[in-house]
C-alpha positions in Angstrom: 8.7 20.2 12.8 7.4 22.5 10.3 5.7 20.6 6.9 6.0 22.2 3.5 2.4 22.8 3.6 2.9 24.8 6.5 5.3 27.3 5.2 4.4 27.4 1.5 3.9 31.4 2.2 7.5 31.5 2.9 8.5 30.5 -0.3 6.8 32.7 -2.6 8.1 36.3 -2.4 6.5 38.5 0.0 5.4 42.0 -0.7 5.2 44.3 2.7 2.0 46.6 2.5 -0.3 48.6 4.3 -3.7 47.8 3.6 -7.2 46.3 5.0 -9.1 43.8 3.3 -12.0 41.3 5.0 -11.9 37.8 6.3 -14.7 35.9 6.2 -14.3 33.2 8.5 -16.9 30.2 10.0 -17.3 33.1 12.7 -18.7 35.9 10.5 -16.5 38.6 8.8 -13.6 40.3 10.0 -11.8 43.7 9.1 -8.2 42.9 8.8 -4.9 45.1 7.8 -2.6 43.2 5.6 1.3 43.5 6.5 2.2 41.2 4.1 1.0 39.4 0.7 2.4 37.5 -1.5 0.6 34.7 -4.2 0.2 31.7 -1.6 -0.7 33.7 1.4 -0.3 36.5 3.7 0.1 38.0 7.3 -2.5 39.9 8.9 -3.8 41.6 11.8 -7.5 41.1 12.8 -9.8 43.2 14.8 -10.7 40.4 17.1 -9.0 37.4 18.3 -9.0 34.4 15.8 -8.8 30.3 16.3 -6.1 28.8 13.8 -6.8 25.7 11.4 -10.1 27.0 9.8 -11.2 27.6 6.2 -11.6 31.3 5.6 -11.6 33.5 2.5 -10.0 36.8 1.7 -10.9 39.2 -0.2 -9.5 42.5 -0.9 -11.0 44.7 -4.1 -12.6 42.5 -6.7 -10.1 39.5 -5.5 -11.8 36.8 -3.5 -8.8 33.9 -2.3 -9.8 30.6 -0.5 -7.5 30.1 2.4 -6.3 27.9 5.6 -5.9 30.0 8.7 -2.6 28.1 9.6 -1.5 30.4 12.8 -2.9 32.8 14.8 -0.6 35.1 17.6 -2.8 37.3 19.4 -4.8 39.1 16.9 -1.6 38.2 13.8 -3.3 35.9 11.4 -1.1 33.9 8.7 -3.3 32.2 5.8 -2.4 30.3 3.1 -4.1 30.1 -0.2 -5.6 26.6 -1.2 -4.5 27.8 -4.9 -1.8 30.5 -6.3 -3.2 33.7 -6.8 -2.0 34.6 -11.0 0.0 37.4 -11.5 -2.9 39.7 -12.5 -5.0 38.8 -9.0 -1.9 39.7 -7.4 -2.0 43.5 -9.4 -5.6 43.6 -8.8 -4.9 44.1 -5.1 -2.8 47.3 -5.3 -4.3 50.3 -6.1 -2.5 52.1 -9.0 -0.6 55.1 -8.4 -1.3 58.1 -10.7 1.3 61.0 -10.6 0.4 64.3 -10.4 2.2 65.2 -13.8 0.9 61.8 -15.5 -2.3 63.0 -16.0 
């Protein structure tokens, strides 16, 4: 039986990306590709093999997000924030997009 604390990433709404951000994790840091984000946690892929049920922290750009590694499949990783990220560390993680003709 899943707990809510266990699945509070599947309440938020997800945003499917492609992009790589570092996990620092009691085993040093670890290049990851994010397939998924939203404010209470996301699903990676690491490098390396990881152990669920550790502290870790994120960061991607200038955000930096305390996390719980709650399940690890291979090298998939989901973590869930110990807070919400805000709506602005959310848009701090994408990159904006500047059209040719918006210049």
């Amino acid at each position: 039986m899943e707990t809510r604390d266990q699945t509070v990433d599947r309440f938020a709404k997800r945003k499917r990306v492609l992009m790589t951000g570092v996990l620092f994790t009691p085993d040093g840091a670890i290049k990851v590709r994010v397939r998924d984000i939203s404010a209470t946690g996301a699903n990676l892929h690491a490098d390396i093999r990881m152990l669920p049920d550790c502290d870790a922290v994120f960061k991607k750009g200038p955000v930096f997000a305390a996390a719980r590694v709650a399940w690890c499949r291979d090298r998939d990783v989901g973590i869930n924030f110990y807070r919400e990220l805000t709506e602005q560390e959310v848009a701090q993680l994408f990159h904006p997009v500047v059209l040719e003709g918006e210049r």
